[in-house]
GUDRENFI-146465 format. One record per atom (N, C-alpha, C, O): x, y, z; residue in one letter. Coordinates in steps of 0.001 Angstrom, whole numbers, plus 500000, padded with zeros to 6 digits. Last residue first. Layout:
N
XYZA/...
// end
This chain:
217
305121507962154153X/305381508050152697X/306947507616152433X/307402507611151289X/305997508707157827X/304639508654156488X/305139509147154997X/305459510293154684X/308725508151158834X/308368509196158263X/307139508846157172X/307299508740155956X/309580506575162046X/308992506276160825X/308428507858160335X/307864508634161107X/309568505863165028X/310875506141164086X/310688506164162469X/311597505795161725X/307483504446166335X/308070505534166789X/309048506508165645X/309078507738165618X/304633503235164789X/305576503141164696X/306494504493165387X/306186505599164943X/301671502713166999X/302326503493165751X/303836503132166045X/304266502815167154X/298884501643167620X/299456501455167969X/300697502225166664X/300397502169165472X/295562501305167990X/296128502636167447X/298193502878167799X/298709503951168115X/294089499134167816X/294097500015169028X/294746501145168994X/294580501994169869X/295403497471166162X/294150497991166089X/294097499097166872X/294054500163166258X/298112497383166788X/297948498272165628X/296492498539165746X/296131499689165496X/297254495364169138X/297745496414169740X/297853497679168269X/297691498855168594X/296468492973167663X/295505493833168136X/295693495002168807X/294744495716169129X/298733492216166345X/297374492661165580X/296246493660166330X/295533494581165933X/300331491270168355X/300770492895167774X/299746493239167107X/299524494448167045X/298762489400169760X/298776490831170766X/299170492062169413X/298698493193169305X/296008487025169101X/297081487955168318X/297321488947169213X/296325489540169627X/294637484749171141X/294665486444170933X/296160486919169924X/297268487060170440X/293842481455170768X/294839482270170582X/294296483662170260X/293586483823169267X/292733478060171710X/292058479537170879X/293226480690171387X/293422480684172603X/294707475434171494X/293964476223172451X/293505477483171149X/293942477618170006X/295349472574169209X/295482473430169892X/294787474213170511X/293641473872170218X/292972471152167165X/294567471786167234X/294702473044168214X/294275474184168030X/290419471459166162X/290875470405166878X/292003471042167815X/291857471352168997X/289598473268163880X/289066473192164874X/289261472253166143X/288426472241167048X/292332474357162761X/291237472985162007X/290058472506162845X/289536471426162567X/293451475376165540X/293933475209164240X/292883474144163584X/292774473046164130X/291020477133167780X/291775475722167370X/291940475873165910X/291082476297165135X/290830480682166557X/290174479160167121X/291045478248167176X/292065478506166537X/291909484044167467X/291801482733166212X/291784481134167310X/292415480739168292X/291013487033167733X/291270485993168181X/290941484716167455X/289852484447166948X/290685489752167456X/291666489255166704X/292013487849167311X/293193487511167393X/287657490196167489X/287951489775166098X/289378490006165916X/289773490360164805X/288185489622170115X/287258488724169649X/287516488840168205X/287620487794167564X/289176492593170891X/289711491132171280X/289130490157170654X/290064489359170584X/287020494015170219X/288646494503169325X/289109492597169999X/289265491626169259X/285200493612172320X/284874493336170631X/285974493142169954X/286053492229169132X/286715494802174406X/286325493104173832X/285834492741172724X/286016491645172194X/286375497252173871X/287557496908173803X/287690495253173407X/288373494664172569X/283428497661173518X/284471497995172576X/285459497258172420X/285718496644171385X/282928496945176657X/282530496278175412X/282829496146174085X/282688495114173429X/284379499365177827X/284745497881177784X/284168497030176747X/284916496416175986X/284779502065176000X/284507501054176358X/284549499510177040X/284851498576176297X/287860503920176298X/287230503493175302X/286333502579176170X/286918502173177174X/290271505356177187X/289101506164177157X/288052505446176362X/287290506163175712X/292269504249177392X/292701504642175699X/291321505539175838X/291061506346174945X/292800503459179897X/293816504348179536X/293434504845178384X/294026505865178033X/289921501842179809X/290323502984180660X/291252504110180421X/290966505298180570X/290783500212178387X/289893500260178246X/289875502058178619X/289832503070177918X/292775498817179783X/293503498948178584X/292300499891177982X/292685500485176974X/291820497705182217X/293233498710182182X/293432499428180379X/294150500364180027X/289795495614181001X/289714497139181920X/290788497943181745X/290638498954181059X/291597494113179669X/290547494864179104X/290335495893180148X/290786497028179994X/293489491866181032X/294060493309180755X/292779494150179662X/293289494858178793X/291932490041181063X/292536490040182342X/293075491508182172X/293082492270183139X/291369488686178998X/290098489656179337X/291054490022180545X/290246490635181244X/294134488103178000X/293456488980176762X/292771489751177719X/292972490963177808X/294311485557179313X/295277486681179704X/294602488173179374X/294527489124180152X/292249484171178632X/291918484809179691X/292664485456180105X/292392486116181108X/292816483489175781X/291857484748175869X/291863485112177269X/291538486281177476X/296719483749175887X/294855483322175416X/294090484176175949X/294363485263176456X/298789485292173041X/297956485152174457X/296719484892174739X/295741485428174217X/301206485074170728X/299712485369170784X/299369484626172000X/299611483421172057X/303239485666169050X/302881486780169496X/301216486538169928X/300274487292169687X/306517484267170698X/304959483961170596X/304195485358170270X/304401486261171081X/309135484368171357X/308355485508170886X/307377485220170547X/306971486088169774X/310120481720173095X/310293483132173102X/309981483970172681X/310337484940173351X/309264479571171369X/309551480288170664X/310294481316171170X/311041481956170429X/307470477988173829X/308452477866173384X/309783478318172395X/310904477810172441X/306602481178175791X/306372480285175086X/307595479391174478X/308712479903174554X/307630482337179824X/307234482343178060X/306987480868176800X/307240479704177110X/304733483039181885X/305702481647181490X/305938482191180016X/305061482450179193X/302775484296182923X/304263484136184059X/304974483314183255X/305930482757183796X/300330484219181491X/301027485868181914X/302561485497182602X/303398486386182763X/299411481664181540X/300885482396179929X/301419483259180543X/302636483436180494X/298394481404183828X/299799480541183668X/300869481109182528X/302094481138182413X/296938484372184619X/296905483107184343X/298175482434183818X/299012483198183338X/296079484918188148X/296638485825186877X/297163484241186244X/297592483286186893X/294707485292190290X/293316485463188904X/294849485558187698X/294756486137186616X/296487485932191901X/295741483721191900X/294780484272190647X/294096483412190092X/296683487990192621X/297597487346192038X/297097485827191312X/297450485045190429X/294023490179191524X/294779488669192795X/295653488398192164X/295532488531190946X/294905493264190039X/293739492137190110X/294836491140191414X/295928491387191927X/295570495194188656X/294607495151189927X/294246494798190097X/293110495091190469X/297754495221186644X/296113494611186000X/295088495054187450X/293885495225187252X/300066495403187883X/299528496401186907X/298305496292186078X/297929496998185142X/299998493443189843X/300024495071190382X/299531495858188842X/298714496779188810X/299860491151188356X/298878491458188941X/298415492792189530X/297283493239189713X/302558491690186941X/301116491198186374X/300160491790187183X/299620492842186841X/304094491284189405X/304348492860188173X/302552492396187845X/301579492787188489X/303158488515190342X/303704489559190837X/303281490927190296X/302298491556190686X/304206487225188672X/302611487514189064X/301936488495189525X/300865489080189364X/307042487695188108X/306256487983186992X/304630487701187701X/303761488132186943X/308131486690190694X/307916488108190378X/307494488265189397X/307318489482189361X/307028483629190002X/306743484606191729X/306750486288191058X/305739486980190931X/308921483321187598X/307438483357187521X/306615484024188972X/305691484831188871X/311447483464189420X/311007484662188238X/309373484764187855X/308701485794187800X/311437481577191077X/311508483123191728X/310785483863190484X/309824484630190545X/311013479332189548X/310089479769190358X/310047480916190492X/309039481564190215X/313992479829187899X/312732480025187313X/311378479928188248X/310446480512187696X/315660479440189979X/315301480508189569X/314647480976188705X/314521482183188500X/314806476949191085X/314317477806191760X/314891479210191034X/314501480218191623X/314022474421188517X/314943475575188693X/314294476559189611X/313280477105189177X/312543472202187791X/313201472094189281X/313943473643189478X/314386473949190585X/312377472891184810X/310554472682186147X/311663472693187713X/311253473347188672X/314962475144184117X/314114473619184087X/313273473889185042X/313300474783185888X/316180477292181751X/316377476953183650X/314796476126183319X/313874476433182564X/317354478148179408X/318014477201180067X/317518476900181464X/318249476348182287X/316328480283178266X/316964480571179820X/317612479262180323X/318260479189181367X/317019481152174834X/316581480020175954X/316747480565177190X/317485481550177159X/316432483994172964X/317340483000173255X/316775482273174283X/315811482871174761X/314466485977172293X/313837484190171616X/315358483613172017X/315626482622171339X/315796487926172704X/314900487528173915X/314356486526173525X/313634485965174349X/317352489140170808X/317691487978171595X/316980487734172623X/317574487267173595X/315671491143169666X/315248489712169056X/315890488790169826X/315418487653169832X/313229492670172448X/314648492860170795X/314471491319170916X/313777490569171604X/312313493634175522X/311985493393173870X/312593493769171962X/312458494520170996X/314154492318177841X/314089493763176912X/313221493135175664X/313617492185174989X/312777490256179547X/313528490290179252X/312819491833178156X/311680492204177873X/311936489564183487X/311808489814182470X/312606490042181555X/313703490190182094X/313532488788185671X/312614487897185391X/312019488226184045X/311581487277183394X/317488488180185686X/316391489169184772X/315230488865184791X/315091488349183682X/319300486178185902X/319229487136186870X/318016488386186918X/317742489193187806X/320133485324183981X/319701484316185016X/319199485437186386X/318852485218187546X/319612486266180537X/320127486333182179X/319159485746182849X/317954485600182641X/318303486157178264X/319261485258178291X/320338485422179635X/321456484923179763X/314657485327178052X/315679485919178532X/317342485549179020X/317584484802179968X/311582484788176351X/312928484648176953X/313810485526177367X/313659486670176941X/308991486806177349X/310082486441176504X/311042485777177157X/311381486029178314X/305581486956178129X/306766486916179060X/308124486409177807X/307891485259177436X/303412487803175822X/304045486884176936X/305348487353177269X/306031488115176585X/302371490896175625X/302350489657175083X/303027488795176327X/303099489136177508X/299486493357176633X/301092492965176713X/301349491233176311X/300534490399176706X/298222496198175045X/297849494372175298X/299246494170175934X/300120494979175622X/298510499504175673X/298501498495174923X/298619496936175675X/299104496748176790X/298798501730177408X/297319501830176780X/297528500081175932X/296464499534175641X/299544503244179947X/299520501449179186X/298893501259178614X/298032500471179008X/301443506066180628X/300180505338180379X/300760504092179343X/301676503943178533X/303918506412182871X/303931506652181693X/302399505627181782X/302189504750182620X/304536506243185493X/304655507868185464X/303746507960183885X/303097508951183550X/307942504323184796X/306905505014186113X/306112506369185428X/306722507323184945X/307606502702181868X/307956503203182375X/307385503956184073X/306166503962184240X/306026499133182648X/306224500666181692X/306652501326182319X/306466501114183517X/309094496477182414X/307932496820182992X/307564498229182247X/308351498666181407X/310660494550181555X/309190493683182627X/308140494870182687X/306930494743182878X/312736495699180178X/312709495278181276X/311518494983182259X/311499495166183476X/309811497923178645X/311143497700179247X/312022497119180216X/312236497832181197X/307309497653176860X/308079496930178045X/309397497028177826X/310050496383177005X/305688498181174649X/305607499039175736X/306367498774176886X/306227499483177882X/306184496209172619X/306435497425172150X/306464498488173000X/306973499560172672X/306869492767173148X/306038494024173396X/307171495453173502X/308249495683174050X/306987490990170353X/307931491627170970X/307169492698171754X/306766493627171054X/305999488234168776X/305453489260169952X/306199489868170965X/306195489525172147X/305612487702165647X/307205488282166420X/305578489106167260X/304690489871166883X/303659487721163609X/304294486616163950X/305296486352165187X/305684485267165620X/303239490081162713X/301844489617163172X/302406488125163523X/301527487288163730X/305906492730163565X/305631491551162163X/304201490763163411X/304227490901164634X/305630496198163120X/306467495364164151X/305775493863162956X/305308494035161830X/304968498774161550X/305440498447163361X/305762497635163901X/306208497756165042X/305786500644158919X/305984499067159852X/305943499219161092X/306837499775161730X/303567502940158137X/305081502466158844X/304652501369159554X/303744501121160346X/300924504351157196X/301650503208156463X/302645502563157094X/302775501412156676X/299133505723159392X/300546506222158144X/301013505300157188X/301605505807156236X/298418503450161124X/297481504371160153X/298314505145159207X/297943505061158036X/300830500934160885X/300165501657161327X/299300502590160169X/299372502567158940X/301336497404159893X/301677499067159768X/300381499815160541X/299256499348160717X/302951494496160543X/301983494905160226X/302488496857160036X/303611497362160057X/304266491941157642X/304791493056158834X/303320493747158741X/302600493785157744X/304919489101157359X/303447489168157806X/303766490754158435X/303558490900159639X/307192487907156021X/307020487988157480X/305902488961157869X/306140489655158858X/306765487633153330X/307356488651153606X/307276488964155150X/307289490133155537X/304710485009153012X/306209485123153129X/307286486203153258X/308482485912153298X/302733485940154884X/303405485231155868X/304624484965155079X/305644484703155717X/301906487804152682X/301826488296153801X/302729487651154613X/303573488354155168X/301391485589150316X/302717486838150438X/302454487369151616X/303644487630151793X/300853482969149910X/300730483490150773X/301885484668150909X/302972484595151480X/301879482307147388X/300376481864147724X/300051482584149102X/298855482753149341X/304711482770146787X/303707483684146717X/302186483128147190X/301361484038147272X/305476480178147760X/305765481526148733X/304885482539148396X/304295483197149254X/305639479173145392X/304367478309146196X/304340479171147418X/303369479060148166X/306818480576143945X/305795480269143542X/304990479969144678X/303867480423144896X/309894479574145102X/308917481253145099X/307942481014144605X/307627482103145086X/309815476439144823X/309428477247146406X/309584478609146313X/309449479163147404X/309752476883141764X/309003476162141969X/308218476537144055X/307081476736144484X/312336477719141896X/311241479249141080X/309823477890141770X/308873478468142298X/314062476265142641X/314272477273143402X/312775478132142858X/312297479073143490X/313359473854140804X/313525474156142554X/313216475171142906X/312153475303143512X/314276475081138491X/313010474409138921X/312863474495140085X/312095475371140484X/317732475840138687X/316258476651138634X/314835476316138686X/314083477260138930X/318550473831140577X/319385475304140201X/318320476067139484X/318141477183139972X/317287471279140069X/317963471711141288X/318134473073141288X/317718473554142342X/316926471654137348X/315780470888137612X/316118471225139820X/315205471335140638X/319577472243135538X/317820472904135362X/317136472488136645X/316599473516137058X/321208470686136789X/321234471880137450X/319969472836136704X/319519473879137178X/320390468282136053X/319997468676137184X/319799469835137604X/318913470259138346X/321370469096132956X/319560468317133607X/319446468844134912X/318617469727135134X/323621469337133121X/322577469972132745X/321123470095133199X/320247470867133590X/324601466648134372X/324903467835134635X/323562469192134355X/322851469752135189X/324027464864131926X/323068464937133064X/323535466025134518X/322828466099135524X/325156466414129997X/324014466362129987X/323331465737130883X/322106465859130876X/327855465860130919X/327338467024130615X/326068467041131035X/325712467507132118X/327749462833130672X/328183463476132370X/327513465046132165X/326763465490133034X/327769462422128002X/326849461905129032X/326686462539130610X/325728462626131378X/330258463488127466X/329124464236126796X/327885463914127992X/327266464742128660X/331870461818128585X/332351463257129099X/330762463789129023X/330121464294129945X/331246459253127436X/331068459147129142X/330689460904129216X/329644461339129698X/332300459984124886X/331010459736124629X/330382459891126453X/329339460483126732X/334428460656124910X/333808461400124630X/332337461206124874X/331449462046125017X/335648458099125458X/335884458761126685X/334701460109126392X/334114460591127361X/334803456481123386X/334488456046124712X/334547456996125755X/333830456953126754X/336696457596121413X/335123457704121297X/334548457846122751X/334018458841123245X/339236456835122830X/339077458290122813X/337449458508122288X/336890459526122695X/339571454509122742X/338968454598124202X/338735456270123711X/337935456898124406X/339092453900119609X/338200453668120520X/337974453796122005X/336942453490122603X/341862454898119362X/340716455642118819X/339418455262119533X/338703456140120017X/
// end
């Protein structure tokens, strides 16, 4: 009789700290990190931005350029938009990569890799023919992607390096157009942290940038 108290009494104990946790793991937890997700609902619903219709065009986090195919615009076709960094790419053979999501895969090719020279050579290359500018004015982000592979944000001297071209195609100012650059450009994190950063998809929706495949409403 007494190991059968004993055993009831361990079983009950095991329950109730059973209980406990799975309140405190199984629903505290979990409602405790949606709570603290809502403090910022923009960056926890992946920050998507939209065009003048309302349609998603693409997320203010993901710099997938929206005008590049394979490195480059079509022949023949206007550039009216920012271009982000250079993406990963998961050929060894590709200096540029398609803009979709396996372009945040690695290239795997190191500071000694002559086929990462060649590729940054032909990314100054493209850069410079489609900006009209020296090759030597074109700056280190325009040829290198970020660690992320989809960075969506370019510094400012990539930013002023494509204002004329971008100025020109949309029929707009230069001074305009740099204004649009300046209020999507964000400072050192805490004012210390890091370089000053151009948002490209923020500022390419400014500029009138639209979703292709989208029905308003």
């Amino acid at each position: 009789m007494r190991f059968v108290h004993s055993f009831l009494r361990q079983m009950l104990a095991g329950f109730a700290v059973l209980a406990v946790f799975t309140a405190i793991l199984g629903v505290g937890y979990p409602v405790a990190v949606w709570a603290i997700s809502r403090i910022d609902t923009q960056s926890a619903e992946g920050s998507p931005l939209r065009d003048a219709d309302g349609c998603v065009v693409g997320s203010a986090l993901i710099g997938v350029d929206p005008q590049v195919a394979d490195g480059q615009v079509a022949d023949g076709q206007p550039d009216p938009y920012f271009h982000a960094r250079v993406t990963g790419s998961v050929a060894d053979d590709d200096a540029f990569a398609p803009g979709d999501p396996s372009a945040a895969l690695p290239t795997n090719q190191g500071p000694s890799s002559e086929v990462l020279t060649t590729f940054v050579e032909q990314r100054r290359a493209a850069v410079a023919d489609r900006e009209n500018v020296d090759p030597s004015q074109v700056p280190v982000d325009a040829v290198t992607g970020s660690g992320s592979g989809i960075d969506p944000d370019i510094s400012p001297a990539y930013a002023a390096l494509q204002v004329p071209r971008v100025a020109q195609v949309n029929g707009m100012s230069v001074d305009d157009v740099e204004a649009l650059v300046r209020d999507y450009t964000d400072g050192p994190q805490y004012g210390v942290l890091g370089a000053a950063a151009v948002n490209v998809p923020q500022l390419n929706v400014a500029l009138g940038l639209t979703a292709p495949h989208c029905s308003p409403g």
